[in-house]
PyMOL Python script that loads the backbone (N, CA, C, O; Angstrom):
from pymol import cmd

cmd.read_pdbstr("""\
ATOM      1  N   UNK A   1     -13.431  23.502 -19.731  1.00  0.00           N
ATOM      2  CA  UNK A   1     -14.378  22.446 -19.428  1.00  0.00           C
ATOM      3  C   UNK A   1     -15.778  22.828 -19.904  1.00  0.00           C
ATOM      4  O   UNK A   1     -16.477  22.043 -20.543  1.00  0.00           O
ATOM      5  N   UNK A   2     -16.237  24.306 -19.503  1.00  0.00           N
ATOM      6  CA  UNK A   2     -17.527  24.111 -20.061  1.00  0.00           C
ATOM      7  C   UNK A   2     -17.713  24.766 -21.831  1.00  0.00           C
ATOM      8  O   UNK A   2     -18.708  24.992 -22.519  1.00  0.00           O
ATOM      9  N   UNK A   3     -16.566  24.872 -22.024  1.00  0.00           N
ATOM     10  CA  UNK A   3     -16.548  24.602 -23.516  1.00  0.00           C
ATOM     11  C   UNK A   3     -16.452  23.840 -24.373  1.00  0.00           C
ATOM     12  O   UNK A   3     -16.321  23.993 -25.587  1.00  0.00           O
ATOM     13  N   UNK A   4     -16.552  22.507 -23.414  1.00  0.00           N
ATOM     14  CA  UNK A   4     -16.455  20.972 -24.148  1.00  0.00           C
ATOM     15  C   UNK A   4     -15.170  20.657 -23.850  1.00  0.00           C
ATOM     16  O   UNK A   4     -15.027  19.439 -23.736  1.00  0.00           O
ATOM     17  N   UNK A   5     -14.180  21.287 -23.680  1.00  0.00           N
ATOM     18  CA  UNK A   5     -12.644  21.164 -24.241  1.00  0.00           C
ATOM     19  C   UNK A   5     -12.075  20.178 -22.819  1.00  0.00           C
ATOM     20  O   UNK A   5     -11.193  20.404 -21.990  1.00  0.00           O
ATOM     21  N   UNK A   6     -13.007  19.045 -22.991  1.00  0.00           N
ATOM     22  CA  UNK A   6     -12.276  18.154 -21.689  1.00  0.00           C
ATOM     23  C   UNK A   6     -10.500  17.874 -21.782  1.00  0.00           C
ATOM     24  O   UNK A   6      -9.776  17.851 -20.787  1.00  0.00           O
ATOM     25  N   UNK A   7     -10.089  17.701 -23.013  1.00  0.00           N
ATOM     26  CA  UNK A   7      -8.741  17.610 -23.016  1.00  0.00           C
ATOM     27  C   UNK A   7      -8.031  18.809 -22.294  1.00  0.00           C
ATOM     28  O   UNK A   7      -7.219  18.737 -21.372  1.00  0.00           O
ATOM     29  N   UNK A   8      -8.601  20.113 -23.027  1.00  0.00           N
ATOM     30  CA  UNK A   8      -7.203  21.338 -22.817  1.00  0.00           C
ATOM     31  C   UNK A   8      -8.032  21.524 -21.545  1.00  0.00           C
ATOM     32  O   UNK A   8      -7.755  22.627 -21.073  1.00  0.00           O
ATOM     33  N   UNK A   9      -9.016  20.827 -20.745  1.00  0.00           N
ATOM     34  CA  UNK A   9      -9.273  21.433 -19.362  1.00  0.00           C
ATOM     35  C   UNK A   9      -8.508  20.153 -18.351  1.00  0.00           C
ATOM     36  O   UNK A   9      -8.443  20.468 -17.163  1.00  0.00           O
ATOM     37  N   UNK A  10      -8.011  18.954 -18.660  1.00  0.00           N
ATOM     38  CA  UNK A  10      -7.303  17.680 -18.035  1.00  0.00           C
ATOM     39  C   UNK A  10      -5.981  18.445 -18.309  1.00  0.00           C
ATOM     40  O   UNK A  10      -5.312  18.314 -17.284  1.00  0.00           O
ATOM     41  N   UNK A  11      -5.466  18.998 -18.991  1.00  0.00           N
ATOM     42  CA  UNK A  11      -4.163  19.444 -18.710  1.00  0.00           C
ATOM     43  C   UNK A  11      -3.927  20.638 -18.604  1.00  0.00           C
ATOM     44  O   UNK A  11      -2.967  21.280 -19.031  1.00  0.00           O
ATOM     45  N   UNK A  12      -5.020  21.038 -17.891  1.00  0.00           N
ATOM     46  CA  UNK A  12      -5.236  22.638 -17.269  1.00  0.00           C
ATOM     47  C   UNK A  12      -4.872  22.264 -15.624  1.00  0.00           C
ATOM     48  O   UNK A  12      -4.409  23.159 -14.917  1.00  0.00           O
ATOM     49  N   UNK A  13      -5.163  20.584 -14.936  1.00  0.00           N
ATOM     50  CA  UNK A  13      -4.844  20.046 -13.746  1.00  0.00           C
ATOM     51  C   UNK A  13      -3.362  19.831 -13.655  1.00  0.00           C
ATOM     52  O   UNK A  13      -2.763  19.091 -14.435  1.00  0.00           O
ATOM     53  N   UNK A  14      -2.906  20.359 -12.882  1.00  0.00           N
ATOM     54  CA  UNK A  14      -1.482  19.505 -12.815  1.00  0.00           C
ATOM     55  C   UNK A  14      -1.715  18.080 -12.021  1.00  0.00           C
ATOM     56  O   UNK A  14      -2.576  18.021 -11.143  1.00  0.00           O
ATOM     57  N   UNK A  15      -0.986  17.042 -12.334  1.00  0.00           N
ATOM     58  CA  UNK A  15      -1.015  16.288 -11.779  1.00  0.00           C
ATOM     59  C   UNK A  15      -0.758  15.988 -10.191  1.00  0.00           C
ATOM     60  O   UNK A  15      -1.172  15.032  -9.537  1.00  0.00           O
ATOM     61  N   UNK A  16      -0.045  16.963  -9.816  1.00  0.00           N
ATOM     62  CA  UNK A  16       0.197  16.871  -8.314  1.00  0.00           C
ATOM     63  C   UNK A  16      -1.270  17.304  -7.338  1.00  0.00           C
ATOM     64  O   UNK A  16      -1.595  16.755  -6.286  1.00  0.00           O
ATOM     65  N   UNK A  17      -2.026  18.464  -8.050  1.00  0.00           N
ATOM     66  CA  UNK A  17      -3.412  18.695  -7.444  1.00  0.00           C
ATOM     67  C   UNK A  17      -3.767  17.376  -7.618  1.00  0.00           C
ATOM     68  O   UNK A  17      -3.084  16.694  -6.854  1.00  0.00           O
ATOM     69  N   UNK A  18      -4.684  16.557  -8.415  1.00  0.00           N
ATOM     70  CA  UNK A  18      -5.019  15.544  -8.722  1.00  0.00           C
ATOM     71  C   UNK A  18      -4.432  14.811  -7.613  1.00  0.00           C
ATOM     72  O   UNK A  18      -5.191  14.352  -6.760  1.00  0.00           O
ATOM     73  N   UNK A  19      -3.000  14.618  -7.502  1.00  0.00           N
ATOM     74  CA  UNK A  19      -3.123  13.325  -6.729  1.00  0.00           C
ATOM     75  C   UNK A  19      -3.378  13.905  -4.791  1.00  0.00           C
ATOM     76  O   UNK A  19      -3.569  13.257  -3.761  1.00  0.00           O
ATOM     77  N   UNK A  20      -3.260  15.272  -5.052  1.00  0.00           N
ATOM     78  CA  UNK A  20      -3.519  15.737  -3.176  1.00  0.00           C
ATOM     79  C   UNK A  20      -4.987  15.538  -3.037  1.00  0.00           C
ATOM     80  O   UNK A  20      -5.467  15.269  -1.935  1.00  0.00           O
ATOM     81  N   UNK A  21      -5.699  15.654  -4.071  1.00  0.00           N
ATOM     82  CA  UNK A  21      -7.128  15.401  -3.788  1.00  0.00           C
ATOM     83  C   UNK A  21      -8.263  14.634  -4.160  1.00  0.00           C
ATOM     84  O   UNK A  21      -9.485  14.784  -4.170  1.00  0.00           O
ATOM     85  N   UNK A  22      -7.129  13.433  -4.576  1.00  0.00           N
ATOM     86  CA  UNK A  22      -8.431  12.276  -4.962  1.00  0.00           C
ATOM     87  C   UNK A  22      -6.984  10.941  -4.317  1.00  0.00           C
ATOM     88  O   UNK A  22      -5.826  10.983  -3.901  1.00  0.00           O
ATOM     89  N   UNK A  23      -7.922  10.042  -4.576  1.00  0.00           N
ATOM     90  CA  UNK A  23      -7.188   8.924  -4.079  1.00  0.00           C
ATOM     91  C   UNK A  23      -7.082   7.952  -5.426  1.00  0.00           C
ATOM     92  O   UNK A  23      -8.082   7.310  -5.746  1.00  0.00           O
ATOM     93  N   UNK A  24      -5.964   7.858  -6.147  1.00  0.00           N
ATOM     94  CA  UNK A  24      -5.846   7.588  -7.320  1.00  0.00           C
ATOM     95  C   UNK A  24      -4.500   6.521  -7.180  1.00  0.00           C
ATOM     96  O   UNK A  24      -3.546   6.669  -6.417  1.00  0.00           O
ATOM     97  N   UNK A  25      -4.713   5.463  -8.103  1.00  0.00           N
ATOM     98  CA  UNK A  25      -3.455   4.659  -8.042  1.00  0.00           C
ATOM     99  C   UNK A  25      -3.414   3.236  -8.050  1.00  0.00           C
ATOM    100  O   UNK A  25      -4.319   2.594  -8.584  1.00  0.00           O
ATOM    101  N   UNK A  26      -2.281   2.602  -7.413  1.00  0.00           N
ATOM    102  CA  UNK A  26      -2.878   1.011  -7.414  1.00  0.00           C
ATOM    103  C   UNK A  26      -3.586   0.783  -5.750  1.00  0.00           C
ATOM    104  O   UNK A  26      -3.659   1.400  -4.688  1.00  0.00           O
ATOM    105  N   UNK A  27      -3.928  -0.243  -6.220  1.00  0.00           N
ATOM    106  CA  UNK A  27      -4.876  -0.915  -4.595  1.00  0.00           C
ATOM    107  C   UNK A  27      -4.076  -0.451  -3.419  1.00  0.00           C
ATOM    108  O   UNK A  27      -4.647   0.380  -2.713  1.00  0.00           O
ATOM    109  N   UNK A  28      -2.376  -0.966  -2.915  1.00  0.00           N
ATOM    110  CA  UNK A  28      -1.892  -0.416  -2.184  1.00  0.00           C
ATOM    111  C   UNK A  28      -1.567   1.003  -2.215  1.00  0.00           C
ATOM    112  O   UNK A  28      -0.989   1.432  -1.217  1.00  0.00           O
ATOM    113  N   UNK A  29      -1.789   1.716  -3.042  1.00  0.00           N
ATOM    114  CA  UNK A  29      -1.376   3.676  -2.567  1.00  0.00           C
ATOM    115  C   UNK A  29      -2.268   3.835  -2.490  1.00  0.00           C
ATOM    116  O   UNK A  29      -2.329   5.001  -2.100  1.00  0.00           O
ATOM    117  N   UNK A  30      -3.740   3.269  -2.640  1.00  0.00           N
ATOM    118  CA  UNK A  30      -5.113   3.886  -1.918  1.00  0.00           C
ATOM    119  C   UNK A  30      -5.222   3.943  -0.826  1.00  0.00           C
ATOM    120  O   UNK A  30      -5.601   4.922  -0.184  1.00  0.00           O
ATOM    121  N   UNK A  31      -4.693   2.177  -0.146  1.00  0.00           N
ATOM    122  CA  UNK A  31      -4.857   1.750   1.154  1.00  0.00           C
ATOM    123  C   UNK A  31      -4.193   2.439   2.226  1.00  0.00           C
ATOM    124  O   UNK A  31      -4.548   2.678   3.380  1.00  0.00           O
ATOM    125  N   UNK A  32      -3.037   2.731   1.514  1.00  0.00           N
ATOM    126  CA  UNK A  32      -1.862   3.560   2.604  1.00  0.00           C
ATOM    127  C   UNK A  32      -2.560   5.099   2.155  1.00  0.00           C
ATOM    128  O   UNK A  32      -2.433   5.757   3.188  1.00  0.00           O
ATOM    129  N   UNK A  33      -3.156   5.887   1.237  1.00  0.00           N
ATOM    130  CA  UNK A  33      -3.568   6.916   1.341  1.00  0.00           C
ATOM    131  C   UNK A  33      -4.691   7.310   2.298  1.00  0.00           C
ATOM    132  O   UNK A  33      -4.776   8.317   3.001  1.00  0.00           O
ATOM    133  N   UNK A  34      -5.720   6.052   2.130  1.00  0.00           N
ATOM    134  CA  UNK A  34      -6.523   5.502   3.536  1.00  0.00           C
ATOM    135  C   UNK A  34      -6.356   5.947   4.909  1.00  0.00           C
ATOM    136  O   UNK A  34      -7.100   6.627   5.616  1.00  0.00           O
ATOM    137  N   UNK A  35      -5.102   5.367   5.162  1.00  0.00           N
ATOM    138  CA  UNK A  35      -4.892   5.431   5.833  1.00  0.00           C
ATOM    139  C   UNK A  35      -4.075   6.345   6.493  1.00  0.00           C
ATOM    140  O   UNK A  35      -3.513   5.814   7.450  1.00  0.00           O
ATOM    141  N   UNK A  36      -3.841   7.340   6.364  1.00  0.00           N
ATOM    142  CA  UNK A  36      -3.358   8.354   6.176  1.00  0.00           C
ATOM    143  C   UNK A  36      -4.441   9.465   6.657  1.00  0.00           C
ATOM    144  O   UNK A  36      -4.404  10.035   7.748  1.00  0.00           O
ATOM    145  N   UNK A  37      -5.167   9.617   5.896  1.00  0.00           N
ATOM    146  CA  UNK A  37      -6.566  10.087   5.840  1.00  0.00           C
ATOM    147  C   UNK A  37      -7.133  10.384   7.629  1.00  0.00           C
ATOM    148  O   UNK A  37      -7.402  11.411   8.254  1.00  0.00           O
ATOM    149  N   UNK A  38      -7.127   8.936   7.977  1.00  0.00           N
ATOM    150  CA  UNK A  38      -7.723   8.413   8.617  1.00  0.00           C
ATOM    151  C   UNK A  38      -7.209   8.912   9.942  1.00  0.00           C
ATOM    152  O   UNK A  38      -7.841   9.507  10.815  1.00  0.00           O
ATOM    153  N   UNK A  39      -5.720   8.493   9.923  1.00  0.00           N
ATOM    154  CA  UNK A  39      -4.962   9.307  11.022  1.00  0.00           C
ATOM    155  C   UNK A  39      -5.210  10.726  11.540  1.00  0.00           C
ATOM    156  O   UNK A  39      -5.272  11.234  12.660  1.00  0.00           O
ATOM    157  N   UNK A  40      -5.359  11.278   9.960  1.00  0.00           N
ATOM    158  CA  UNK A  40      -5.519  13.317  10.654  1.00  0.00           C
ATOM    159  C   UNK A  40      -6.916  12.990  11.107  1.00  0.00           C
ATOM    160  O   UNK A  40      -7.490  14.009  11.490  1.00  0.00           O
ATOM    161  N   UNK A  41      -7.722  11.796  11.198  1.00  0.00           N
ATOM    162  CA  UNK A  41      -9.501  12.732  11.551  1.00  0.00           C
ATOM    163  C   UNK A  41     -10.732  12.212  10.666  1.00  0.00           C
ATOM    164  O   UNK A  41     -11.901  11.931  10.929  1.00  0.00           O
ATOM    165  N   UNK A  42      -9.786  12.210   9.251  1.00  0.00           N
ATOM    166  CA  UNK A  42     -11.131  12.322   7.987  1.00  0.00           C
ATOM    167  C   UNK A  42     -12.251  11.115   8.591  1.00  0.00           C
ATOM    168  O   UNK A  42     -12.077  10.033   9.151  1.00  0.00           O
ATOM    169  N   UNK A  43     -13.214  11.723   8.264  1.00  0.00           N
ATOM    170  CA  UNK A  43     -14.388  10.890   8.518  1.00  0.00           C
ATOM    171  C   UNK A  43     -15.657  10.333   7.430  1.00  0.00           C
ATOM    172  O   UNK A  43     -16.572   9.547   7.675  1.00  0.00           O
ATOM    173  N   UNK A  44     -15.394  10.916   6.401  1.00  0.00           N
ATOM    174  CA  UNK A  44     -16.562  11.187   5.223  1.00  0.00           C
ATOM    175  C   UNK A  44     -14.923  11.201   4.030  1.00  0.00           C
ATOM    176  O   UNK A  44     -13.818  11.688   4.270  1.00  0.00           O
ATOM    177  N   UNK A  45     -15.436  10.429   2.729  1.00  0.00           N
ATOM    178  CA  UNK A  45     -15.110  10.699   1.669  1.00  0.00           C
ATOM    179  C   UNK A  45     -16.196  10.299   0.746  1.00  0.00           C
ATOM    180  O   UNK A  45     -17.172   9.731   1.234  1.00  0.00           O
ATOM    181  N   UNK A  46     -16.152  10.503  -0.413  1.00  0.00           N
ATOM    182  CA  UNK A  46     -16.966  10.599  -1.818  1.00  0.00           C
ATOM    183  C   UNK A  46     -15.887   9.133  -2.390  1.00  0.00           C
ATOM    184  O   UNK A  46     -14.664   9.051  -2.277  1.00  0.00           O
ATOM    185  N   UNK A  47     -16.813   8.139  -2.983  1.00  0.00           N
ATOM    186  CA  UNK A  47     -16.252   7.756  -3.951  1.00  0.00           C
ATOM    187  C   UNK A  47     -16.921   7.600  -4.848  1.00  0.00           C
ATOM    188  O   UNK A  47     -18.113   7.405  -4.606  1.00  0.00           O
ATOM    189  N   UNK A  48     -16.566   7.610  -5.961  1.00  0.00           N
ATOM    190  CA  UNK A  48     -17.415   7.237  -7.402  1.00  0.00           C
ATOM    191  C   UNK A  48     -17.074   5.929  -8.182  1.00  0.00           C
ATOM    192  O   UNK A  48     -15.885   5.728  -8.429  1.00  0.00           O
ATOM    193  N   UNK A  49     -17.902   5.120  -8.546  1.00  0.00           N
ATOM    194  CA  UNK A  49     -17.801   4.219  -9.072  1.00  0.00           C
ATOM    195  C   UNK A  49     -17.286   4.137 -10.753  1.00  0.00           C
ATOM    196  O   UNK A  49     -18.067   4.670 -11.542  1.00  0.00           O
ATOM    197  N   UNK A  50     -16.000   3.493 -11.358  1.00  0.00           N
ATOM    198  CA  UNK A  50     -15.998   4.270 -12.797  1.00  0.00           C
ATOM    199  C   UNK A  50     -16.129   2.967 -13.359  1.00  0.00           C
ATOM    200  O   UNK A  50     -15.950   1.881 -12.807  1.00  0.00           O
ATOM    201  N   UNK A  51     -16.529   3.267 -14.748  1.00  0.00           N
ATOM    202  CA  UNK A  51     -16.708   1.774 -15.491  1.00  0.00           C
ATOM    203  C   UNK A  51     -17.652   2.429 -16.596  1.00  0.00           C
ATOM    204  O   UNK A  51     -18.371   3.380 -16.289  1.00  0.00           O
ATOM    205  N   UNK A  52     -17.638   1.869 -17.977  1.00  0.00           N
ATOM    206  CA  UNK A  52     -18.381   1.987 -18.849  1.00  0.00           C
ATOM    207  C   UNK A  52     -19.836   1.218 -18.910  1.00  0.00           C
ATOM    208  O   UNK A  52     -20.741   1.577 -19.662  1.00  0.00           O
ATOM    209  N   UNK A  53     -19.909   0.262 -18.131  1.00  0.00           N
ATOM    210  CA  UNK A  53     -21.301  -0.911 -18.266  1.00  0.00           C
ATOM    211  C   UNK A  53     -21.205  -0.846 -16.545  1.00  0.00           C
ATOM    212  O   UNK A  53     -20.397  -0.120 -15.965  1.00  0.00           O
ATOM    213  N   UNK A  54     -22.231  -1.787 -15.810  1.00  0.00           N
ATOM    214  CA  UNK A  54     -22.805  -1.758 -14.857  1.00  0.00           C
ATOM    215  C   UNK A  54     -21.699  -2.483 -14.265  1.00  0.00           C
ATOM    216  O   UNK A  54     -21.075  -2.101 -13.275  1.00  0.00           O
ATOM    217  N   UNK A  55     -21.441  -3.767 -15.054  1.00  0.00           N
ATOM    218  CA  UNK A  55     -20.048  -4.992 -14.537  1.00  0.00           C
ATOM    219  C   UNK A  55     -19.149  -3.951 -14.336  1.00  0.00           C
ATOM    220  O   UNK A  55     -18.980  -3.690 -13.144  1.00  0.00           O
ATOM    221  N   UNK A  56     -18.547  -3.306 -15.088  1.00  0.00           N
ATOM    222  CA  UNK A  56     -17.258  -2.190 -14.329  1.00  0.00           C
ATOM    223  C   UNK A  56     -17.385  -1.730 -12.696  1.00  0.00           C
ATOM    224  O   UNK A  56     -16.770  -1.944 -11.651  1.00  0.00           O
ATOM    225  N   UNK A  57     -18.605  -0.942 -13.153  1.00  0.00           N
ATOM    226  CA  UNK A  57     -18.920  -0.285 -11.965  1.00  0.00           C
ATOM    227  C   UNK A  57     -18.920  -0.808 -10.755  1.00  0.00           C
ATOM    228  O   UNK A  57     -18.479  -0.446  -9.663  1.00  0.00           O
ATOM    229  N   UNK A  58     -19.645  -1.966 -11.250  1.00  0.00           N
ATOM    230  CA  UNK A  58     -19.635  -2.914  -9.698  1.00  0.00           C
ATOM    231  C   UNK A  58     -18.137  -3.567  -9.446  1.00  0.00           C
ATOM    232  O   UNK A  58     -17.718  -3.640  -8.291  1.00  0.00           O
ATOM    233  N   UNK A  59     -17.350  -4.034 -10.544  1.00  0.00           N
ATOM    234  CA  UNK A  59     -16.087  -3.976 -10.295  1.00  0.00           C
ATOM    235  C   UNK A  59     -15.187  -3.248  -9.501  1.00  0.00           C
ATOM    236  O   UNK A  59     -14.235  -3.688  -8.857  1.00  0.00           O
ATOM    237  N   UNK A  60     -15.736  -1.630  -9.654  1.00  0.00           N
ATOM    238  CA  UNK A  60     -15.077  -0.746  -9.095  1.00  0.00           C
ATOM    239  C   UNK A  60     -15.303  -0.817  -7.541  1.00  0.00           C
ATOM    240  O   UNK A  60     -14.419  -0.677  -6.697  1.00  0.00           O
ATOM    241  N   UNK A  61     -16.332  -1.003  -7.359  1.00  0.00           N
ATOM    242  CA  UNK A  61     -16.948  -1.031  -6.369  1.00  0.00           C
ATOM    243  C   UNK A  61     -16.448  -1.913  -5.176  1.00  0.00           C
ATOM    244  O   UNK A  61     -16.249  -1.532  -4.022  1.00  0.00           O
ATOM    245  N   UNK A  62     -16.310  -2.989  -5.618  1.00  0.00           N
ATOM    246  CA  UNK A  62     -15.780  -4.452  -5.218  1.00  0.00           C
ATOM    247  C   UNK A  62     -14.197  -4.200  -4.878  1.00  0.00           C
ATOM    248  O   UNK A  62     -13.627  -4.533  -3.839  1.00  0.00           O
ATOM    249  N   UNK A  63     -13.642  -3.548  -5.978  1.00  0.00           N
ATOM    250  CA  UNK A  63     -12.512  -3.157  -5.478  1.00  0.00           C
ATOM    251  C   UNK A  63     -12.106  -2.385  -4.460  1.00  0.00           C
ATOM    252  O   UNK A  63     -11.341  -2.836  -3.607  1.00  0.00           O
ATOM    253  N   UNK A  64     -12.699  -0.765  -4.412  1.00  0.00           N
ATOM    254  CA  UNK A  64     -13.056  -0.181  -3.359  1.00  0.00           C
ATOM    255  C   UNK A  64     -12.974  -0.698  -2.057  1.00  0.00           C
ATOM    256  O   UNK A  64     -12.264  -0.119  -1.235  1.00  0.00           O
ATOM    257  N   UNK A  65     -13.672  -1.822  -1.721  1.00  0.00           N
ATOM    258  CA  UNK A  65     -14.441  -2.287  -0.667  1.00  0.00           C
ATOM    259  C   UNK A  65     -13.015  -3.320   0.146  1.00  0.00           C
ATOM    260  O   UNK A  65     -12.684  -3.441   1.325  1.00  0.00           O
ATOM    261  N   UNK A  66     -12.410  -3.965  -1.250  1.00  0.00           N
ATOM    262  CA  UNK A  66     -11.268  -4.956  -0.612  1.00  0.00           C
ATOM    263  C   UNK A  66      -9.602  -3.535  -0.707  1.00  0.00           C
ATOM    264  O   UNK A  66      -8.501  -3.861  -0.265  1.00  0.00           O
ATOM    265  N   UNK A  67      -9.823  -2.317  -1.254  1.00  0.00           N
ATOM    266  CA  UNK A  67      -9.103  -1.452  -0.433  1.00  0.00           C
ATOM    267  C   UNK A  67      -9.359  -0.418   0.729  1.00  0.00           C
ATOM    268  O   UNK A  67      -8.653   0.379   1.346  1.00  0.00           O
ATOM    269  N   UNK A  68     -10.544  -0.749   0.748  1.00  0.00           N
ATOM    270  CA  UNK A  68     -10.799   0.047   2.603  1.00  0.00           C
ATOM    271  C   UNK A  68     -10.404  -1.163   3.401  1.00  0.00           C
ATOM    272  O   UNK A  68      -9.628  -0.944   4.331  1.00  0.00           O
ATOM    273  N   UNK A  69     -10.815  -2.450   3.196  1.00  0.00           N
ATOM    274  CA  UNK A  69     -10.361  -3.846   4.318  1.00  0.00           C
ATOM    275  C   UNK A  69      -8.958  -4.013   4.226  1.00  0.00           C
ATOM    276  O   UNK A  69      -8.379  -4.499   5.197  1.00  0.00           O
ATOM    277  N   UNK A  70      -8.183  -3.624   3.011  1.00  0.00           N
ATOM    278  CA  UNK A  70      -6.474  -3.292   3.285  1.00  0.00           C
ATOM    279  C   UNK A  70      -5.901  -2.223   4.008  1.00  0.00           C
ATOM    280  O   UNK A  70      -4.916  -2.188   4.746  1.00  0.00           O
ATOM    281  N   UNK A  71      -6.842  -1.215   3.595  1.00  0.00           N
ATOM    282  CA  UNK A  71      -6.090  -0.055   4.837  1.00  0.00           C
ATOM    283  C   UNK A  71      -6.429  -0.015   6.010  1.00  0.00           C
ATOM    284  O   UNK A  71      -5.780   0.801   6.664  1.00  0.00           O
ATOM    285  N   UNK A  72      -7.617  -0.877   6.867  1.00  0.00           N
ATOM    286  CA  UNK A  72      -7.232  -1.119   8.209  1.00  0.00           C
ATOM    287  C   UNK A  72      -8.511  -0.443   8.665  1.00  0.00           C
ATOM    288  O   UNK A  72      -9.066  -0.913   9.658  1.00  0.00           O
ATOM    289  N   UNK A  73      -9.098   0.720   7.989  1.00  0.00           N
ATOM    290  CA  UNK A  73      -9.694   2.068   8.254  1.00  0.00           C
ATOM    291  C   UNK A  73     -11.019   1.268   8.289  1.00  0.00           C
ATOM    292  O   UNK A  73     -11.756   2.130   8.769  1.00  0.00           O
ATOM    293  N   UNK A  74     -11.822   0.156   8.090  1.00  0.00           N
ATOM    294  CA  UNK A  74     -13.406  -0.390   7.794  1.00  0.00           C
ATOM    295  C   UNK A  74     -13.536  -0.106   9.170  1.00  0.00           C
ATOM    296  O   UNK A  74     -12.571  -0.101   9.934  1.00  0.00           O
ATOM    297  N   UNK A  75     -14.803   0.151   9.543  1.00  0.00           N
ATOM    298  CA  UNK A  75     -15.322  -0.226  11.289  1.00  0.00           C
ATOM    299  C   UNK A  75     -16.457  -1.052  11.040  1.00  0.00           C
ATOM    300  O   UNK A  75     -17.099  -1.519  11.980  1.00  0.00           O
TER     301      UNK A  75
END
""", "prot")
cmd.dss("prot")
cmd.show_as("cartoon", "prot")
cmd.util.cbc("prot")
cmd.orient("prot")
């Protein structure tokens, strides 16, 4: 990675790390990962917004927002 080499450092991850520690997938395996989460305790997560232009981002965002109101977890 800090040799530039974003490729040979993405398949330096196995995919199974990746998916124990980010919440990755369609709308429902977020929601149920959510929720999940939520059960052991978690109280705080990070999300990042991805998108190339601002419209993505806020896309992402938007999405985000209608998969925390699917997994049950909003207060």
């Amino acid at each position: 990675y800090l040799a530039r080499d974003y490729v040979g450092a993405q398949a330096a991850l196995p995919f199974a790390l990746l998916d124990q520690i980010s919440l990755i997938g369609t709308p429902a395996r977020v929601a149920d990962r959510l929720q999940a989460y939520h059960e052991v305790g978690v109280t705080n997560l990070t999300f990042t917004a991805v998108g190339n232009t601002i419209d993505e981002r806020i896309a992402s965002v938007r999405t985000m927002a209608e998969v925390l109101d699917m997994s049950g977890c909003a207060s």
